[in-house]
LOTOR-931566 format. One record per residue (C-alpha): x, y, z; residue number from 0. Coordinates in nm, 3 decimals. Example, Ala and Ser with C-alpha at 12.3 -4.5 7.8 and 13.67 -1.06 7.14 Angstrom:
BEGIN
<px = 1.230, py = -0.450, pz = 0.780, num = 0>
<px = 1.367, py = -0.106, pz = 0.714, num = 1>
***
This chain:
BEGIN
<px = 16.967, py = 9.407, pz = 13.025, num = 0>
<px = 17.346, py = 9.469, pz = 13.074, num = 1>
<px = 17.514, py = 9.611, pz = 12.715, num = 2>
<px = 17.759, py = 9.422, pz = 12.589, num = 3>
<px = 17.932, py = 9.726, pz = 12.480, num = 4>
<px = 18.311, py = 9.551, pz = 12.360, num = 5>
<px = 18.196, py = 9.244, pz = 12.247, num = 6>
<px = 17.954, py = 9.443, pz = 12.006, num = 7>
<px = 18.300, py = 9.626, pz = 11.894, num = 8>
<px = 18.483, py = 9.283, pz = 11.873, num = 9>
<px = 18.164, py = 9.073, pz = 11.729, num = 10>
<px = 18.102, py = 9.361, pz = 11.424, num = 11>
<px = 18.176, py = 9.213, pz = 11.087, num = 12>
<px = 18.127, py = 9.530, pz = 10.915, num = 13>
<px = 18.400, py = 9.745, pz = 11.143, num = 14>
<px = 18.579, py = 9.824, pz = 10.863, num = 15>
<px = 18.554, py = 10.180, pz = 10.815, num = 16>
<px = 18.270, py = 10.237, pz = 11.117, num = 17>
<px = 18.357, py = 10.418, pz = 11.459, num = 18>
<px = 18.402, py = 10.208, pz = 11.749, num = 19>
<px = 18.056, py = 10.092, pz = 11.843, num = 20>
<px = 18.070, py = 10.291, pz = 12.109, num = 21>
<px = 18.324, py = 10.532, pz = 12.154, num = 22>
<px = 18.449, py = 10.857, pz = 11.946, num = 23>
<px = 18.814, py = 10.961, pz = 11.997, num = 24>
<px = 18.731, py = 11.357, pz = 11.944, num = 25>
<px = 18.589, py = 11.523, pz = 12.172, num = 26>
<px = 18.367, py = 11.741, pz = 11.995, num = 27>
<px = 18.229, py = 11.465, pz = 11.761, num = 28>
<px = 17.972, py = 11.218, pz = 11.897, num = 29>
<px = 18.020, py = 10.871, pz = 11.815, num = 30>
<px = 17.722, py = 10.826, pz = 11.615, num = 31>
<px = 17.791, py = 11.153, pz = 11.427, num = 32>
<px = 18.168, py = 11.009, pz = 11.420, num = 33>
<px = 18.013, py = 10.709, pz = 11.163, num = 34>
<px = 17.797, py = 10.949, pz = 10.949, num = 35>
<px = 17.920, py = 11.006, pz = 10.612, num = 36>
<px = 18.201, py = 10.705, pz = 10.625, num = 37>
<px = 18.147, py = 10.363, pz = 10.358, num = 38>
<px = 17.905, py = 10.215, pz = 10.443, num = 39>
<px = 17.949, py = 9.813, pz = 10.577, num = 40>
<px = 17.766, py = 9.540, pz = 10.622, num = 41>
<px = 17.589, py = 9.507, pz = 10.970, num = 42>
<px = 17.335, py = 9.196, pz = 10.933, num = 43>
<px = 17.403, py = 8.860, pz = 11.049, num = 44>
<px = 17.072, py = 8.770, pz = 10.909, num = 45>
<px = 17.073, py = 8.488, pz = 10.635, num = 46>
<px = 16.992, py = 8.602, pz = 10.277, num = 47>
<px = 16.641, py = 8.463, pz = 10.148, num = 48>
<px = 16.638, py = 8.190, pz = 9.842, num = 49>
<px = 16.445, py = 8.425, pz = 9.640, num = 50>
<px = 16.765, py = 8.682, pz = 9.711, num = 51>
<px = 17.011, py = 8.420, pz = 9.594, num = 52>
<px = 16.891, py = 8.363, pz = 9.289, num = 53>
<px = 16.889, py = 8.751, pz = 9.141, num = 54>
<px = 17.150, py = 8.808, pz = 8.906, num = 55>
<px = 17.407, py = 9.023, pz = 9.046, num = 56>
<px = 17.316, py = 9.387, pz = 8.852, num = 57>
<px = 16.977, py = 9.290, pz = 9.038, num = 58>
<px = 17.135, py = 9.295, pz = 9.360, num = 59>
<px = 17.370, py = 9.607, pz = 9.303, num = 60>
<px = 17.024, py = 9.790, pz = 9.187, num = 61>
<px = 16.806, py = 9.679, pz = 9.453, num = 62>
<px = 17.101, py = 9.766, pz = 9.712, num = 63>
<px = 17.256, py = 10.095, pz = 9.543, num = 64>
<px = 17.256, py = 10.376, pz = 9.802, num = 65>
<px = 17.198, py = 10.748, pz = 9.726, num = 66>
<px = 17.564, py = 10.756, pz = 9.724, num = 67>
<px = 17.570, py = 10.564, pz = 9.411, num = 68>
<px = 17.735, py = 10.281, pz = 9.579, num = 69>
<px = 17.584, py = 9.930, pz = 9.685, num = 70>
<px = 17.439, py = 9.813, pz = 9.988, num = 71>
<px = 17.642, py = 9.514, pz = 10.136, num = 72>
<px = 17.487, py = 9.206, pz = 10.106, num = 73>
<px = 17.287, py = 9.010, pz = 10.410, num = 74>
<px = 17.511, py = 8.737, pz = 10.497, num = 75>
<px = 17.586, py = 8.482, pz = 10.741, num = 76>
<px = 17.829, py = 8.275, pz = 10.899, num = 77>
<px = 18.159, py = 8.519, pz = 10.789, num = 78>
<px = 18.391, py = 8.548, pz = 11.062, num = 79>
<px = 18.408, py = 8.858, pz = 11.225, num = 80>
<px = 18.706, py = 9.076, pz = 11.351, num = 81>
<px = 18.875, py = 8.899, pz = 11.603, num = 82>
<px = 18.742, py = 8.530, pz = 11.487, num = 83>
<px = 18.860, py = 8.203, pz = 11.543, num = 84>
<px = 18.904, py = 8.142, pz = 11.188, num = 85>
<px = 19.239, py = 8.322, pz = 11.212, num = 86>
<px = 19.349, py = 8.137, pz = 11.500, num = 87>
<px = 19.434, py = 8.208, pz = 11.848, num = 88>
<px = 19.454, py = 8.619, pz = 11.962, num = 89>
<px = 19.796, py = 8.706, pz = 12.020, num = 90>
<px = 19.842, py = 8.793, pz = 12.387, num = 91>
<px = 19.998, py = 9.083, pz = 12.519, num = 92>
<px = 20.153, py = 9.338, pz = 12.826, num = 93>
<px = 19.956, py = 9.629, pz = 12.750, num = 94>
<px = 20.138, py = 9.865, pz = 13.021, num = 95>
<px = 20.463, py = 9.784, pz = 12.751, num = 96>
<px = 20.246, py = 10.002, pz = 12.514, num = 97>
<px = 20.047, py = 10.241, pz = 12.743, num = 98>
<px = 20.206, py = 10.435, pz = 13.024, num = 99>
<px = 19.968, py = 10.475, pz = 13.269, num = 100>
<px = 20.174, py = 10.658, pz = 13.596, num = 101>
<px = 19.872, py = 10.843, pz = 13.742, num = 102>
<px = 19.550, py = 10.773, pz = 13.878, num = 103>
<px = 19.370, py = 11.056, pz = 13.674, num = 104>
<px = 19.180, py = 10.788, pz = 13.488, num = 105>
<px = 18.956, py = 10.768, pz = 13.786, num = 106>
<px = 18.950, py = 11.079, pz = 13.974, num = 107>
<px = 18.726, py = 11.274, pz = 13.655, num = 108>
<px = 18.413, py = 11.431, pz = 13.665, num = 109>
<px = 18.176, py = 11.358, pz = 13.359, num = 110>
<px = 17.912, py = 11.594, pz = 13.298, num = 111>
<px = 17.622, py = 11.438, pz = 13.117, num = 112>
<px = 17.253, py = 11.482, pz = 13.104, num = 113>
<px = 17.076, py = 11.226, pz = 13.212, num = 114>
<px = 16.854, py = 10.948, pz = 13.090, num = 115>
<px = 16.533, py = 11.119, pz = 12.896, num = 116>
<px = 16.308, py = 10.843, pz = 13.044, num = 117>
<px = 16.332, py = 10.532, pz = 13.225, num = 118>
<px = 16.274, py = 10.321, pz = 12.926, num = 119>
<px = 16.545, py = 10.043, pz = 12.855, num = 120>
<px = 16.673, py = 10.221, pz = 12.510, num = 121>
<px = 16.737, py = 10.576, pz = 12.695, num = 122>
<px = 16.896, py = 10.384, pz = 12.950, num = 123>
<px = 17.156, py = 10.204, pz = 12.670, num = 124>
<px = 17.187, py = 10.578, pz = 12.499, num = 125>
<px = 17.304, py = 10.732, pz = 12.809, num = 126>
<px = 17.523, py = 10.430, pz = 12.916, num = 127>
<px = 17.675, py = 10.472, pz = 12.563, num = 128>
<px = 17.696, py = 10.840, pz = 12.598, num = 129>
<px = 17.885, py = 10.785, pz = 12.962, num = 130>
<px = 18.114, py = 10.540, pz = 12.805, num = 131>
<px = 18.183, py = 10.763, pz = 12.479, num = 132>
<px = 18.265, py = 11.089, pz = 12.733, num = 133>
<px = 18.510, py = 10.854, pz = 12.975, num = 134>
<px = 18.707, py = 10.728, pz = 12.648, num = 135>
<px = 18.704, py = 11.059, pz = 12.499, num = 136>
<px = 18.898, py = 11.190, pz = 12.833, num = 137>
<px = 19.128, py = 10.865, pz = 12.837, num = 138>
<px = 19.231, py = 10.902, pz = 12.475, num = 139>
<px = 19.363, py = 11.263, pz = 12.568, num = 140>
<px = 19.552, py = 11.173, pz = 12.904, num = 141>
<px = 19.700, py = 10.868, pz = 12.754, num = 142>
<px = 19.791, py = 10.903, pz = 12.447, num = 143>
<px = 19.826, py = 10.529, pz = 12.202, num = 144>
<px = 20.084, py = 10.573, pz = 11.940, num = 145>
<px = 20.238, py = 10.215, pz = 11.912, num = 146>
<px = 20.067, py = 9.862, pz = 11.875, num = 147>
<px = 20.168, py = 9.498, pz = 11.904, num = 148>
<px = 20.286, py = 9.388, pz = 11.611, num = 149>
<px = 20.122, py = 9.046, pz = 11.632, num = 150>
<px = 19.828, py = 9.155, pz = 11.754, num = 151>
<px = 19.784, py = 9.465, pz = 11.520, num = 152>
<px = 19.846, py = 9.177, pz = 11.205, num = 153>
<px = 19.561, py = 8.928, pz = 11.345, num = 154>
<px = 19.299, py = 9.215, pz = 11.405, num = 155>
<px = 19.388, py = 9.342, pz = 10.995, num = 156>
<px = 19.416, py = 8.986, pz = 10.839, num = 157>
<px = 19.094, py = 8.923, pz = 11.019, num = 158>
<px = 18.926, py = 9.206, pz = 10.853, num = 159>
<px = 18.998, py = 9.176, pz = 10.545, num = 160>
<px = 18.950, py = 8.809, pz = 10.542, num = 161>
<px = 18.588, py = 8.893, pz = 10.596, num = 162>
<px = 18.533, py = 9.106, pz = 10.331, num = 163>
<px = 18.769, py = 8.864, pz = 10.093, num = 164>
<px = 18.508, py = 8.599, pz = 10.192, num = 165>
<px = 18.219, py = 8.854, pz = 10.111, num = 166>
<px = 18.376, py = 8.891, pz = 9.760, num = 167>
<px = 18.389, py = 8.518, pz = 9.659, num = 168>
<px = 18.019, py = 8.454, pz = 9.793, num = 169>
<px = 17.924, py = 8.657, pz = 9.521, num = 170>
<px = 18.182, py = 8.504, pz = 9.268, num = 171>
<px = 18.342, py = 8.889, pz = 9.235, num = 172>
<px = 18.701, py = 8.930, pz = 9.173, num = 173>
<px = 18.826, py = 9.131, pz = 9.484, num = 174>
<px = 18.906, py = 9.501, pz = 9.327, num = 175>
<px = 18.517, py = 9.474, pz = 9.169, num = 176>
<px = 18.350, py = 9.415, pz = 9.488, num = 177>
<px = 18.549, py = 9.687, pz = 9.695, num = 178>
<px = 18.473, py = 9.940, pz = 9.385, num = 179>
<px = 18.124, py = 9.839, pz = 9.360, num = 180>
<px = 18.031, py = 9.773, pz = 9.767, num = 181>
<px = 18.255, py = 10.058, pz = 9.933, num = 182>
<px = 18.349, py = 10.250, pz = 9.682, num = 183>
<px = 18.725, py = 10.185, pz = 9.722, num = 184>
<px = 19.053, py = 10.051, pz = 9.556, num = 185>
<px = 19.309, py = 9.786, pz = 9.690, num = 186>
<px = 19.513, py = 10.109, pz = 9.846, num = 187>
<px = 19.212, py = 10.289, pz = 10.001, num = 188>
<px = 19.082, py = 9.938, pz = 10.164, num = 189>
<px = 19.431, py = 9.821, pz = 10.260, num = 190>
<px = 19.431, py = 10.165, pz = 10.411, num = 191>
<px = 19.111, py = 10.141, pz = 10.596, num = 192>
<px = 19.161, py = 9.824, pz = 10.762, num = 193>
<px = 19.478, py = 9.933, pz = 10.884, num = 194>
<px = 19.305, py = 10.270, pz = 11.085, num = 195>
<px = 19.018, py = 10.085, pz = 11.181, num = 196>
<px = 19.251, py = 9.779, pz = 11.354, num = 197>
<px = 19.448, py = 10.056, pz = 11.526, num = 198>
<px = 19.087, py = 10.220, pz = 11.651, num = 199>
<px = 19.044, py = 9.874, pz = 11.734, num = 200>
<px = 19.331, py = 9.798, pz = 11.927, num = 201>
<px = 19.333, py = 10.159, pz = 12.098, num = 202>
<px = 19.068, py = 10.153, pz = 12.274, num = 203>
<px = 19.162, py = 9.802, pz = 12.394, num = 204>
<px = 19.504, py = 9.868, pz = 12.507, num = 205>
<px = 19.402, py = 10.184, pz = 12.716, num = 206>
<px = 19.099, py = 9.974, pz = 12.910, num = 207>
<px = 19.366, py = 9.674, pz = 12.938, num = 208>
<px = 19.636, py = 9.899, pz = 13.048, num = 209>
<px = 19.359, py = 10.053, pz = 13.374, num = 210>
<px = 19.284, py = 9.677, pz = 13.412, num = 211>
<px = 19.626, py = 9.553, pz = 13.471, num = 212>
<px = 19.667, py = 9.876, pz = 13.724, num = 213>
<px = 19.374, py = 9.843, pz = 13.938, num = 214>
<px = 19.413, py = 9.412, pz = 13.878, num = 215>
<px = 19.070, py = 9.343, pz = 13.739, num = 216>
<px = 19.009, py = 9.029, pz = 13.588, num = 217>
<px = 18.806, py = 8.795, pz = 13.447, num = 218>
<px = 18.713, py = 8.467, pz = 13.623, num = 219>
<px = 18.623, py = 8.159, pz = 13.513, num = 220>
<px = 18.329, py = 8.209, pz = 13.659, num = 221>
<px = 18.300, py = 8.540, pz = 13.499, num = 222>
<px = 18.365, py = 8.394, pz = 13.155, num = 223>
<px = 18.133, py = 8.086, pz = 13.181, num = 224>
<px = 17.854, py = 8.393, pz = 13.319, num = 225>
<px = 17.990, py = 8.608, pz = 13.002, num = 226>
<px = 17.976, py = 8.355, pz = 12.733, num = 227>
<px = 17.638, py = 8.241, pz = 12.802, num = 228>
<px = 17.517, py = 8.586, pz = 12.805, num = 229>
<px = 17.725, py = 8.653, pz = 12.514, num = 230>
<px = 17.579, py = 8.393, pz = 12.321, num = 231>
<px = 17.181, py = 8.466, pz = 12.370, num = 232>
<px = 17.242, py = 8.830, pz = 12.340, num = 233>
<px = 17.437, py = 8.776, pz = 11.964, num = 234>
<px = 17.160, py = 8.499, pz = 11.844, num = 235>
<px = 17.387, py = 8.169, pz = 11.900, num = 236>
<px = 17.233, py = 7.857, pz = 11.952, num = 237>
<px = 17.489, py = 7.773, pz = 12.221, num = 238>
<px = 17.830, py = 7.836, pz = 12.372, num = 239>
<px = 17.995, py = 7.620, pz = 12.187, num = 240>
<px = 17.833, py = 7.754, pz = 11.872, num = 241>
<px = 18.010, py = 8.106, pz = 11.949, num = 242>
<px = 18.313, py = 7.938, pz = 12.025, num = 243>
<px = 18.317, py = 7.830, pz = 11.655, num = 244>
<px = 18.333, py = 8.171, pz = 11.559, num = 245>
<px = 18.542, py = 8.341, pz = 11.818, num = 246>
<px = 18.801, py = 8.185, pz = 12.065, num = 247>
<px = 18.833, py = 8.218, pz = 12.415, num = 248>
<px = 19.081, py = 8.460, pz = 12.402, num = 249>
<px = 18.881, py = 8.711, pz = 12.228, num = 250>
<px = 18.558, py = 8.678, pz = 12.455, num = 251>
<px = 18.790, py = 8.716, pz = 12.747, num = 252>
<px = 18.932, py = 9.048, pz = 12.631, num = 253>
<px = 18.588, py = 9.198, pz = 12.576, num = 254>
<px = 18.445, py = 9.092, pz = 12.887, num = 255>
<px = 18.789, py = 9.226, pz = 13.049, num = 256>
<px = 18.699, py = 9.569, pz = 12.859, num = 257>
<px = 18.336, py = 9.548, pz = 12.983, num = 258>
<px = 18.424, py = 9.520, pz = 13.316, num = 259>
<px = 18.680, py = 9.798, pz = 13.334, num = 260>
<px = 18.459, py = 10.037, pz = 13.198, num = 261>
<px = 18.189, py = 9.990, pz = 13.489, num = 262>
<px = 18.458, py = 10.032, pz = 13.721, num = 263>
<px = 18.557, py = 10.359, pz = 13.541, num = 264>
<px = 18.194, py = 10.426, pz = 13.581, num = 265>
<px = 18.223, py = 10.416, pz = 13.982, num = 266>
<px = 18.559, py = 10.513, pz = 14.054, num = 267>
<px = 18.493, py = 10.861, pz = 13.862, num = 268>
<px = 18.224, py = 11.131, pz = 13.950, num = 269>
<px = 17.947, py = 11.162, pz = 13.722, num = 270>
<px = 17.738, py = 11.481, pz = 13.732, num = 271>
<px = 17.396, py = 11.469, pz = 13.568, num = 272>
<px = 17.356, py = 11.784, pz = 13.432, num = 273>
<px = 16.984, py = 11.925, pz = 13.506, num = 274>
<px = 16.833, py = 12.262, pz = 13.348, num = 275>
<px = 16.637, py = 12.473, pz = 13.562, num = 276>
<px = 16.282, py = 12.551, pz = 13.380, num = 277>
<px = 16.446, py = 12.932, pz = 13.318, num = 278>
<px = 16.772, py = 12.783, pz = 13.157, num = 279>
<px = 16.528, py = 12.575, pz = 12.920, num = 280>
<px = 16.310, py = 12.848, pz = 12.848, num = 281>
<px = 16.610, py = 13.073, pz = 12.752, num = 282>
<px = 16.742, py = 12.782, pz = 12.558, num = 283>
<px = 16.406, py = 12.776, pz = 12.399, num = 284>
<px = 16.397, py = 13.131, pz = 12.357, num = 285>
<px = 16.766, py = 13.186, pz = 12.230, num = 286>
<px = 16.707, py = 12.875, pz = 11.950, num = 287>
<px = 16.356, py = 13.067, pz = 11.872, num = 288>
<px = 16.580, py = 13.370, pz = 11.807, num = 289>
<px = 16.818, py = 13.273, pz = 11.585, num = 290>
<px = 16.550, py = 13.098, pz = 11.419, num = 291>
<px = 16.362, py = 13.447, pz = 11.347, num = 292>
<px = 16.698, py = 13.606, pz = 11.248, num = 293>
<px = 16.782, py = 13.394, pz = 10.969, num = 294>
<px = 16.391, py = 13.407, pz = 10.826, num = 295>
<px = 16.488, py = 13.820, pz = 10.847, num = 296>
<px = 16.801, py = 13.797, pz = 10.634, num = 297>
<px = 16.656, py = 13.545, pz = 10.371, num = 298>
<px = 16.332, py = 13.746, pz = 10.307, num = 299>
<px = 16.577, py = 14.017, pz = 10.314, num = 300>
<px = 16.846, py = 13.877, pz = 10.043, num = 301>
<px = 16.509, py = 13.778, pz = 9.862, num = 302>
<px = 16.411, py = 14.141, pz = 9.829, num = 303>
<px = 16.764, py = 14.229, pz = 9.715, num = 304>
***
């Protein structure tokens, strides 16, 4: 089954303070690492029970507190997402005025990666994920994004917060209690937050738009139709049109756009699997065996001491 890698970006909810779904900007920090130890969000589009509606609400904040000492966003659904139709239409956008693409380096790289651990479809996913994280991680460094549209940049934060505003009066909570009590932040420190995780957002977006406008990929309306209907079996809708209600056309376009730039990136470039030799995995084994022995040495030894 074909990941819908944007539209999981685009569809999230619960971006607020996450990583791109599937992309880290640093190098050196893989994008699920990139997500460990930020507030945690909601992620569940699954309906809350009866039985979970009627607990009082120092029930809930019990039942959901993390080790962290915070609480555990509540199962919702029906809140509109980032990107939703319930702020109106997506601003459009030139996205070569904001990204200066004047190269073709974006598709002449070699990735190194390792490849797929089996042939199962969840290895496949991790190692398309991995692929996609690596190819963004070069882009962000040969094209730098320092400057957003304004428009756009202002839908993608009202949206945001909109969604956790609309989390806050489900539960009858002033706003500045359920931010304190469900991320652990004030008015300054969420304000804050939306703002870098829009511009994550809209970074990644501009620098796949930007390739797409170079090399003329597009989406067709046959491609969309195709894309929606996918789009909406894949997320749980009933139907197209039920999707639609959450998230206009615009939006679905400009994640199916993003989807199909990044295969192309996947082609145009040269991807080496990287493949250890039974020695190299053995000395691997051998070298993580012997650091393992050295540290027992120097704790029995500090434990004489």
């Amino acid at each position: 089954m074909k990941v819908y890698r944007m539209m999981a970006a685009l569809l999230s909810a619960a971006m607020l303070t996450a990583a791109p779904a599937v992309y880290a900007e640093d190098a050196q920090v893989p994008a699920a690492q990139a997500a460990d130890g930020q507030a945690q969000t909601a992620a569940s589009a699954d309906e809350s029970s009866a039985e979970s509606e009627k607990q009082s609400e120092s029930e809930k904040q019990s039942e959901g507190a993390d080790t962290s000492g915070k609480a555990a966003l509540p199962e919702t659904k029906d809140l509109p997402a980032a990107g939703s139709s319930a702020e109106g239409t997506r601003p459009s956008y030139k996205a070569s005025d904001y990204v200066k693409i004047g190269d073709d380096q974006y598709k002449t790289m070699t990735i190194r990666i390792y490849p797929p651990a089996d042939s199962s479809a969840e290895a496949q996913a991790d190692y398309k994920k991995k692929l996609d994280t690596d190819i963004m991680t070069r882009l962000y460094s040969l094209y730098p994004v320092d400057q957003y549209p304004k428009d756009l940049l202002e839908y993608v934060t009202g949206s945001l917060s909109s969604t956790y505003r609309q989390y806050a009066d489900m539960y009858g909570m002033d706003f500045g209690t359920f931010l304190s009590t469900y991320l652990g932040m004030d008015e300054k420190a969420f304000s804050d937050a939306v703002q870098k995780a829009a511009e994550t957002t809209l970074k990644q977006e501009l620098l796949l738009s930007a390739i797409a406008e170079k090399e003329k990929i597009t989406v067709s309306d046959e491609d969309y139709q195709k894309g929606l209907s996918d789009y909406a079996s894949r997320y749980g809708y009933a139907s197209t049109d039920a999707l639609l209600a959450d998230f206009d056309e615009a939006t679905v376009r400009v994640s199916l756009l993003m989807d199909k730039t990044l295969d192309f990136l996947e082609t145009a470039n040269h991807v080496e699997q990287i493949v250890e030799t039974e020695s190299e995995s053995a000395q691997t084994e051998g070298d993580a065996a012997a650091a393992g022995q050295e540290t027992t040495a120097q704790t029995t030894a500090a434990a004489g001491q």
